[in-house]
C-alpha positions as CSV (number, residue, x, y, z in Angstrom):
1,X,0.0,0.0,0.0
2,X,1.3,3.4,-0.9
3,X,0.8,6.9,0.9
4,X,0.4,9.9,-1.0
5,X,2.7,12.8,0.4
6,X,3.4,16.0,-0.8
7,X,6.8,17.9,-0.2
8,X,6.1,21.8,-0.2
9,X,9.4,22.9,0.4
10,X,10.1,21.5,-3.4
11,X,7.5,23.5,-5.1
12,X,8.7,26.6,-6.3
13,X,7.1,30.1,-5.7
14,X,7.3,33.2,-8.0
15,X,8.0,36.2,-6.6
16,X,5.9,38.1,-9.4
17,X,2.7,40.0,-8.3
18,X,-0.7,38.5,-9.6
19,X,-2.1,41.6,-12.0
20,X,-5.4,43.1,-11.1
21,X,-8.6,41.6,-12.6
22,X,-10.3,44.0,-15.5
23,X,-12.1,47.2,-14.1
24,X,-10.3,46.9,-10.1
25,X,-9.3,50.4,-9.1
26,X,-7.2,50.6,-6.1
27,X,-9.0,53.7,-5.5
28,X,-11.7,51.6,-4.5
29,X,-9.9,49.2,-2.4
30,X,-8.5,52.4,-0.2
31,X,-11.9,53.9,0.6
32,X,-12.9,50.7,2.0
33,X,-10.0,50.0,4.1
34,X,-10.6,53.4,5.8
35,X,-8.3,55.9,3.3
36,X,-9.6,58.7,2.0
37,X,-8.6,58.6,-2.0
38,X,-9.4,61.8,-4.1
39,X,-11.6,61.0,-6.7
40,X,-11.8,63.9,-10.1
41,X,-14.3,65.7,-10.1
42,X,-15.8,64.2,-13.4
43,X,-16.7,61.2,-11.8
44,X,-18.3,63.0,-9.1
45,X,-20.5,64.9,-12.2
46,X,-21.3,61.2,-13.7
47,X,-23.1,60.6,-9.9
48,X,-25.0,63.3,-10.0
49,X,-25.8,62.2,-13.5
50,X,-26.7,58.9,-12.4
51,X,-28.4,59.8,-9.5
52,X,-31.0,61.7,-11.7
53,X,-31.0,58.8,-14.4
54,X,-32.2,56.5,-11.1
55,X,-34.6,59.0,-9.7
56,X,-36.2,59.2,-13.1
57,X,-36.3,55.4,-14.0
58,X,-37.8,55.1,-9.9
59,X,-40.4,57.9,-11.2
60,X,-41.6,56.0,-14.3
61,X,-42.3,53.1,-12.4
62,X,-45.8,53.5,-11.5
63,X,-46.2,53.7,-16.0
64,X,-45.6,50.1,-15.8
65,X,-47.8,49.2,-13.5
66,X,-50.6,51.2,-15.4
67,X,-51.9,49.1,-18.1
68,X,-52.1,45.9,-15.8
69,X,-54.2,47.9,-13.1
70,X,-56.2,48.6,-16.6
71,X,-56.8,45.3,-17.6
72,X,-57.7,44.0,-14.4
73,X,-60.5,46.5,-13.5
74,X,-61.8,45.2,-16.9
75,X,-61.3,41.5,-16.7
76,X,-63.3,42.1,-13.1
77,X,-66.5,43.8,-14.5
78,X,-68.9,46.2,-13.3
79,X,-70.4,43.7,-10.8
80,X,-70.5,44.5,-6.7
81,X,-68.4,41.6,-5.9
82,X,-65.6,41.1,-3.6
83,X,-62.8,40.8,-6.5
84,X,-64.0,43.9,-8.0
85,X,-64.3,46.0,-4.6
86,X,-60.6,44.7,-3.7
87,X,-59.2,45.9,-6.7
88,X,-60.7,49.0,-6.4
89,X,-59.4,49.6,-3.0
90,X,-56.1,48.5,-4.5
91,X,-56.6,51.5,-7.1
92,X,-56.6,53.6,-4.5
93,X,-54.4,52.3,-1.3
94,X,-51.3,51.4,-3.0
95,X,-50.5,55.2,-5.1
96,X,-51.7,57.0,-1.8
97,X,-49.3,55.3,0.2
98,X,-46.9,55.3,-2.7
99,X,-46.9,59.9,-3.2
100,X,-46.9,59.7,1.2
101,X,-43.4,57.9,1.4
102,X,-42.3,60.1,-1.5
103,X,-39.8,61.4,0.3
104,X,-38.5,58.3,1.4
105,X,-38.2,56.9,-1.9
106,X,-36.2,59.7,-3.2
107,X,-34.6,60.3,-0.8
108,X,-31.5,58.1,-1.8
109,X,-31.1,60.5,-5.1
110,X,-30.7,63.7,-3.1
111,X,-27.0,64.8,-3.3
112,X,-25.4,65.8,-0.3
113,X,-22.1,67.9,0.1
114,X,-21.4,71.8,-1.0
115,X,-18.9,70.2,-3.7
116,X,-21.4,68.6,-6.2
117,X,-24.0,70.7,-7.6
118,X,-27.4,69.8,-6.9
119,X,-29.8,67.3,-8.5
120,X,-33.2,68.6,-9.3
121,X,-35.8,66.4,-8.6
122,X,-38.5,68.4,-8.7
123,X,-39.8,67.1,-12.3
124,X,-39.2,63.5,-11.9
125,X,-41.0,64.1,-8.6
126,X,-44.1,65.3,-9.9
127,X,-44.0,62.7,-12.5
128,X,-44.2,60.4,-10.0
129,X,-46.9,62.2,-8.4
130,X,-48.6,62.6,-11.7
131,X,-48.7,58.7,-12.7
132,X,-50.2,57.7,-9.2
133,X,-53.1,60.1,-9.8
134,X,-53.7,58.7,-13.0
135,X,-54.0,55.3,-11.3
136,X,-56.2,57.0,-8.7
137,X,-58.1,58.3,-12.1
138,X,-58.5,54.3,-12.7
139,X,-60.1,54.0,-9.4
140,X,-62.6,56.9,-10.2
141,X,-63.5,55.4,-13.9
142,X,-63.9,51.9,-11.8
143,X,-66.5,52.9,-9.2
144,X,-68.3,54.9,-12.4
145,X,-68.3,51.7,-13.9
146,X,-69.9,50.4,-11.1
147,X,-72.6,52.7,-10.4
148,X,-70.7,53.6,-7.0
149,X,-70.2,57.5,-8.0
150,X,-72.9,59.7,-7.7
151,X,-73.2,61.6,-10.6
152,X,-77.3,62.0,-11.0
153,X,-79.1,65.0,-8.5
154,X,-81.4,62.1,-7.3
155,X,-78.0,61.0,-5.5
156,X,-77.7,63.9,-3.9
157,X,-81.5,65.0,-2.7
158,X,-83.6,62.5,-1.1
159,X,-86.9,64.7,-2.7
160,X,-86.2,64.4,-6.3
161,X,-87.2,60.9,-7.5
162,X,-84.7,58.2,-8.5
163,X,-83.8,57.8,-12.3
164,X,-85.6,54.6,-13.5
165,X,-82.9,52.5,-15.6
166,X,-84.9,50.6,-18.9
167,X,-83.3,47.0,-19.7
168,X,-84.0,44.5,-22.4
169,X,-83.1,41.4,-22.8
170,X,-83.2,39.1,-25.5
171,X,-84.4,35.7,-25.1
């Protein structure tokens, strides 16, 4: 039976530096260790630019979620059921919690320090803002769809007699 051993002391070692994989910066590795590393100003600029590039793809994301709220309040119908009143509720919950923790959400973009200029937010901000009410605007259309919105006088005065609705049917 033979035993496998292995003598390190014969294996040679180069004295030669492994080279840095593609894209390290050393610059990097200082900042973490604790050393302060003076980055150009240029790439300070491209943050800024990137900040506002990420507040404004943040700010189109309620677009996406547009046309699915859209096809769900149709696939549900005008119907009183439970389905249709949860998605309606939905249509209104989720944008109204979404414009009051606004400030939370872009709060990450905001640039902090005298030395970078500014990003302004404002725009992609009232986007945001914007595309919520139009989902809230989906809400509105839904409960008009289902006869939930008063929009006849008789609604609104108890005197004035109800408006008498005609349906045929074909059998």
């Amino acid at each position: 039976m033979s035993t496998w051993t292995i003598d390190y002391a014969s294996i040679k070692t180069s004295t030669k530096k492994p080279t840095n994989p593609v894209g390290f910066e050393q610059s990097a590795l200082q900042s973490r260790n604790g050393t302060k590393s003076a980055r150009p100003a240029a790439q300070d600029h491209n943050d800024v630019e990137l900040k506002i590039k990420r507040a404004w793809d943040v700010a189109m994301g309620p677009a996406k979620s547009i046309p699915m709220n859209a096809i769900m309040i149709y696939m549900s119908g005008n119907g009183v059921q439970i389905f249709s009143v949860m998605i309606t509720v939905m249509l209104f919950i989720q944008p109204i919690k979404a414009i009051m923790s606004m400030g939370q959400t872009f709060e990450r973009f905001e640039t902090k320090g005298s030395t970078q200029p500014g990003a302004n937010l404002l725009v992609s901000k009232l986007t945001f803002i914007g595309l919520h009410i139009l989902t809230i605007c989906l809400g509105i259309y839904k409960i008009n769809g289902m006869g939930l919105l008063p929009t006849t006088t008789s609604d609104w005065l108890a005197f004035l007699p109800h408006k008498q609705v005609l349906e045929y049917s074909s059998i």
